[in-house]
N, C-alpha and C positions, 0 to 999 in steps of 0.2 A: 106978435101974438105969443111967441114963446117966452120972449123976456115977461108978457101979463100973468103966464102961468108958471113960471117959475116963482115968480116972487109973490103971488096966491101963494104956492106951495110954503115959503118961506113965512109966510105970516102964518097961515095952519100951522105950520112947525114950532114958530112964535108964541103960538097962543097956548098949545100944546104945552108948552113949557111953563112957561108963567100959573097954566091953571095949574100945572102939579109940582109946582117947586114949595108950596106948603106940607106937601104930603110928602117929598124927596127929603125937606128938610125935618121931618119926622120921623123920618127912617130913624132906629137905633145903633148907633155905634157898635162894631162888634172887632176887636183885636184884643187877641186872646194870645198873640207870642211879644217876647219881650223889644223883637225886631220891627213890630211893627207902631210902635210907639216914638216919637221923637225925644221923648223926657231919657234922661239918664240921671239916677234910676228912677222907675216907676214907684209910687208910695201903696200898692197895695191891688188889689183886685176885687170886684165884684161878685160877692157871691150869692144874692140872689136875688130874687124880682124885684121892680118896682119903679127903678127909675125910668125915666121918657126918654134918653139921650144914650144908653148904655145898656149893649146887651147882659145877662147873668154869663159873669167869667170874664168881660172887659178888665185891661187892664186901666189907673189910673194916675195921671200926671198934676204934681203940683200945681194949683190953678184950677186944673179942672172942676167945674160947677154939676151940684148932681142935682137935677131936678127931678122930684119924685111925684108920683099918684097918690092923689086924696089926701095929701099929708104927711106920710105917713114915715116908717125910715128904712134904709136898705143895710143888709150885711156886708161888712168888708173886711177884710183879709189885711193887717197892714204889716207891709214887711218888715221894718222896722223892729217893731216889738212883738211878732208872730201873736199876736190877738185879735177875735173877731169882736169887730167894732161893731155898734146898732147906730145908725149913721142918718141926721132932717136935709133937707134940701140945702143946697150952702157950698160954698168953697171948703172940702175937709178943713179943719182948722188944724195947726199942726202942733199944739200942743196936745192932740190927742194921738196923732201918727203923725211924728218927726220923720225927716226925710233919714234914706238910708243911708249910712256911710258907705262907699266902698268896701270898703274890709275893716272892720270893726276890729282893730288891733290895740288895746288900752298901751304896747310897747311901740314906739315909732321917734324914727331922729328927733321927733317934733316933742316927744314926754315920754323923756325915760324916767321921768318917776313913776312912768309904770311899769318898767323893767324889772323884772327881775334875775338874779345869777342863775343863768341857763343851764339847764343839766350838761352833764361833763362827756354823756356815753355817746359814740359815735361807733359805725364796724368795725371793729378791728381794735376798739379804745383799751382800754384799762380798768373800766366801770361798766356796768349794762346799763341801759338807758331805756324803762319801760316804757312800750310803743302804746300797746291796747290794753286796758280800758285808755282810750284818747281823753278822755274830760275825768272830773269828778265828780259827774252825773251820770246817768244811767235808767235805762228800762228794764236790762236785763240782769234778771238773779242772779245768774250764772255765766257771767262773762269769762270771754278767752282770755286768757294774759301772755302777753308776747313783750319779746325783749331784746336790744342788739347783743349780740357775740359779743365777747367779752376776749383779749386774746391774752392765750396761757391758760384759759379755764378751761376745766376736765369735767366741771358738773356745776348746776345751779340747783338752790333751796329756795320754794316759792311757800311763803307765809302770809295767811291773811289772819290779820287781826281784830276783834271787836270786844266790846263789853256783854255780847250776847255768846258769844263762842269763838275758837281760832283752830286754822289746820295749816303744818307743813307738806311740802312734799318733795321730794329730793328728785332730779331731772337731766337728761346728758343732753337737752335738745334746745331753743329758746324758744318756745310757747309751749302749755298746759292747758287742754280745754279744762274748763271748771270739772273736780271728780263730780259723779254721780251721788259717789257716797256720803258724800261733805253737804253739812246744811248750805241751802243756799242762802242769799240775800233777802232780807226784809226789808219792805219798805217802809218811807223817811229812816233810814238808820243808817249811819256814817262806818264804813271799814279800811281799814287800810292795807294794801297789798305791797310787801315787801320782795324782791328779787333779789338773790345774795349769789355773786360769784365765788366759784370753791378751786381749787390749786391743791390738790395732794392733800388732800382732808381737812385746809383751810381755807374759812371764807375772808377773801381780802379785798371786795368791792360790794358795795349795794345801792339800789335805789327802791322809791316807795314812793308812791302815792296814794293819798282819800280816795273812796268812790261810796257815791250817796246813792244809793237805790230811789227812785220818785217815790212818793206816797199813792196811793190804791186813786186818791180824789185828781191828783195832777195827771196821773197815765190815765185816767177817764177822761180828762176833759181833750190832753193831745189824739189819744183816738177816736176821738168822734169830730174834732175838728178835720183830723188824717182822713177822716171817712167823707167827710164835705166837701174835701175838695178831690177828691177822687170822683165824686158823685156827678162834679162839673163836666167830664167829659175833654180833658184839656189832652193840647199832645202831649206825649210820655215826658218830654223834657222839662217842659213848661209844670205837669203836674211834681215835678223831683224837685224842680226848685220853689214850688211853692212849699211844699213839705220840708225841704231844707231851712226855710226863712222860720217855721215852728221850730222844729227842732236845734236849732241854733239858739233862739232865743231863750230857751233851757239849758242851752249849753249841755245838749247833747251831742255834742262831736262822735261820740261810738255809730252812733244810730244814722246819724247820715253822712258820715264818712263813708259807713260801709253799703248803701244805702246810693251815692254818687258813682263808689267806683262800680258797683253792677250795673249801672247804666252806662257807663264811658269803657267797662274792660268785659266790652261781649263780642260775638264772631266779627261783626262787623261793626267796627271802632267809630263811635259818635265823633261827627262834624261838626258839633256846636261849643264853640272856645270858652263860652261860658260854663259849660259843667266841668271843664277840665281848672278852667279860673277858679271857680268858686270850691273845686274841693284841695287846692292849693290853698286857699283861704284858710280852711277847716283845718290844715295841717298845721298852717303856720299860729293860729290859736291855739293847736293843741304842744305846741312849741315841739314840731318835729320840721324844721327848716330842708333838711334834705328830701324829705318827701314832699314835701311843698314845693322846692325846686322844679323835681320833674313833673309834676303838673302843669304851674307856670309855663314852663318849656314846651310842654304839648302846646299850653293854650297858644302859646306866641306862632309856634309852628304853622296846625288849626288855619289862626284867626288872618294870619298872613296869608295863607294860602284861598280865604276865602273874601281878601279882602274887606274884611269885618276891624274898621280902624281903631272905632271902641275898645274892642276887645284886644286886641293888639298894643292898645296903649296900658289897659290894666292889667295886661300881664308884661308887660314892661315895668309897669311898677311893683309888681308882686317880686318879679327878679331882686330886683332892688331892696326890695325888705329879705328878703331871704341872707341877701350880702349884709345886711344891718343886722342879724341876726346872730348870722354866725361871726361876728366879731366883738357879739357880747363875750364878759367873762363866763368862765363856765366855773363848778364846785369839784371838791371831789370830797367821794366819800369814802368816810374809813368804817372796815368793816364790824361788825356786832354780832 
């Protein structure tokens, strides 16, 4: 009599299943952290309604099929090329959003024709070696300028140049926040900011780099994308690095350099090996290989500690490029 009602019970529970395994299988998808996806790396995210399979903020792996409601198409985020795509039912196709590279290095043992002679300034060097502005892009009019020590120097001269206007200013320290007094930056317009090491009232080292201010239409379009995906609700991590995947794709390195490290350098130090990965990344683009090291090095730390083997492997390899790096040649500059 017991065995009749058990396996009653077992057929109830049977049926049970079967009637709702359509509706189980209708559930939508919802991972929203990059851990919870088996793809490495993922091509993008979900950002808003529509499809039947994938919650709004899902992440998405090559292959994956989006089926949508009534026709129609969904937002997505692809990291790739930090663009929001308008997306029909289909396997993304990937000449719209190419898969990510790892670390998108145009210099690598594999094409040094995209090498270039790496600046020469290191602590304690002979030349300064401007740190900040990191790219030659930028959001901000009035960016800091920061610079390594130079040794022997007693003062540095910071000079920006443009065809709209130029100001020096003479320094015993290695950063200048932008003066107040000085026009700032306008946008699409190209300036150059030179750092000249001084020695007893001469200067006998310098470096310089472009920095482009965005246009008024491009800083519209990245803050209201910035504003989208904020609006998702993502954890704090997850939102940094979707923000990072735009602003890289501008090749704003200033912006979310600084931008990563306030998320990895607060009271209590982030345990996620990827933001420490990815803004060694950012460093090593912005060809500052020593500080790209000690992130690496967190990440590796991190990622072993947490068992996270992915991670652990690409910051093995970020080591690695750091070592290829510095055994580029470097230049030196004579002073003007």
């Amino acid at each position: 009599m017991k065995k009749l009602i058990f396996f009653g019970g077992m057929c109830c529970l049977t049926s049970l299943i079967l009637i709702h395994l359509p509706l189980l299988a209708n559930v939508p998808l919802i991972r929203v952290r990059r851990n919870q996806v088996r793809c490495e790396p993922p091509l993008g995210r979900i950002i808003s309604k529509g499809d039947k399979r994938f919650e709004v903020g899902s992440l998405i792996c090559k292959g994956d099929k989006l089926e949508l409601l009534n026709g129609g198409s969904v937002e997505f985020l692809c990291f790739s090329s930090g663009k929001f795509l308008k997306l029909p039912s289909g396997t993304i196709p990937l000449d719209k959003c190419a898969e990510s590279e790892q670390a998108s290095f145009p210099c690598n043992p594999s094409n040094t024709d995209g090498c270039r002679i790496q600046k020469g300034g290191t602590e304690g060097s002979d030349e300064p070696t401007i740190i900040s502005p990191y790219s030659t892009s930028t959001l901000n009019p009035r960016p800091e300028i920061t610079w390594t020590p130079v040794k022997g120097a007693t003062s540095y001269k910071v000079k920006v140049e443009s065809y709209e206007f130029g100001w020096e200013k003479i320094v015993n320290q290695t950063r200048l926040a932008y003066p107040s007094d000085e026009k700032e930056f306008q946008p699409g317009s190209i300036y150059t900011i030179y750092v000249f090491a001084y020695k007893d009232g001469n200067a006998f080292s310098y470096d310089s780099t472009p920095v482009n201010l965005l246009s008024v239409v491009s800083q519209e379009e990245i803050a209201q994308n910035i504003k989208r995906i904020k609006e998702l609700g993502l954890p704090p991590d997850e939102t940094v690095l979707d923000i990072d995947a735009i602003y890289a794709s501008e090749n704003l390195l200033n912006e979310t350099i600084e931008m990563l490290k306030s998320q990895t350098e607060t009271a209590t130090p982030s345990r996620n090996p990827t933001l420490y990965r990815v803004l060694g990344d950012r460093y090593l683009r912005a060809w500052l290989p020593n500080e790209a090291k000690r992130q690496y090095t967190k990440a590796f730390e991190v990622a072993k500690s947490s068992n996270n083997s992915k991670e652990l492997q690409k910051a093995q390899e970020g080591l690695k490029m750091v070592k290829f790096y510095n055994q580029l040649p470097t230049r030196r500059n004579g002073a003007q």
